[in-house]
N, C-alpha and C positions, 0 to 999 in steps of 0.2 A: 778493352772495356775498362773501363775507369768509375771505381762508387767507393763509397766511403766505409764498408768493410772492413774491420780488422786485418790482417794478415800477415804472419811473420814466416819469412826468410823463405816467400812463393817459390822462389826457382827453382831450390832445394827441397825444402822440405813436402810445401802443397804437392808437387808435381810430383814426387816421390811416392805421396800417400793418392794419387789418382790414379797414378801406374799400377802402385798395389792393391789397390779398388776392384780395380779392372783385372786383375788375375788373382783376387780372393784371397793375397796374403792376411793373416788375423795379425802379426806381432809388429805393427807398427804406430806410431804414435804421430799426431797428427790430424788435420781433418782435411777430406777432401773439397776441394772450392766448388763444389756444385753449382754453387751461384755464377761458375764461367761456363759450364758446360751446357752443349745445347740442350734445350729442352730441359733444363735443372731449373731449381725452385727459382721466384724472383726476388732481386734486395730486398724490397717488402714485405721477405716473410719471414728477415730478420729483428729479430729486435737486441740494439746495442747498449749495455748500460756502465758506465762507467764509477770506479771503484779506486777509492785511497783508504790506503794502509797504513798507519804511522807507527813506529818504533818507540820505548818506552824512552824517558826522556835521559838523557845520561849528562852527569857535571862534570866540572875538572878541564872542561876545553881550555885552552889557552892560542888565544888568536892575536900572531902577531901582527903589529900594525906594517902594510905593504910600503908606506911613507919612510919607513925606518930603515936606510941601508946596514946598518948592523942587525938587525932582527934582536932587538935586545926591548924595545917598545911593546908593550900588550894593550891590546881593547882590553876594557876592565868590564864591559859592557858586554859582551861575547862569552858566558862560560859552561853555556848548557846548550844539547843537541841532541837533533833526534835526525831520522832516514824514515823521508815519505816515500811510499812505492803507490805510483798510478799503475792501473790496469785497465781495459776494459774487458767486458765477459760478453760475448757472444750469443745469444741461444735462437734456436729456429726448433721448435717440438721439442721432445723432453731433452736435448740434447744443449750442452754450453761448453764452451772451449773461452779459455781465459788469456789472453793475450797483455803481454807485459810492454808499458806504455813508457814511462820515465820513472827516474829516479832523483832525487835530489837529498841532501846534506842541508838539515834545518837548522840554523845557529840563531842563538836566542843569549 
């Protein structure tokens, strides 16, 4: 089955948290993929919403220019940066699970 669901590291983790579903362990982290099992909820009764996080902006970069085989060249135009974190968050009833999407290095 193939949908557009969130889901990190199924093989391990999902499947880990549906085994321990099914025998009522509590100490585990995770959610179980309901949305694969028979007779579990449908996509639809997800809703997926997507979220960026930015880091405060920080100065002092020095970016060398990749043109320069000595590295001794700087962008002057390069010296402030920040780290965006995409997510998206999950929720189906009162329940949300937050899923970690990309990361990137914002030079400015």
């Amino acid at each position: 089955m193939h949908h557009a669901l969130p889901k990190g590291a199924v093989l391990l983790l999902d499947r880990d948290e549906v085994v321990a579903n099914e025998v009522g362990a509590e100490e585990v982290h995770g959610r179980v993929l309901e949305e694969s099992l028979q007779g579990g909820p449908a996509v639809g009764d997800y809703a997926v919403a997507d979220k960026t996080h930015r880091s405060s902006t920080r100065s002092g970069l020095r970016v060398k220019l990749p043109t320069d085989l000595d590295g001794q060249a700087l962008d002057p135009n390069l010296t402030r940066y920040s780290v965006e974190l995409k997510t998206k968050i999950l929720t189906r009833g009162g329940a949300s699970y937050t899923y970690f999407d990309q990361a990137r290095a914002v030079r400015e």
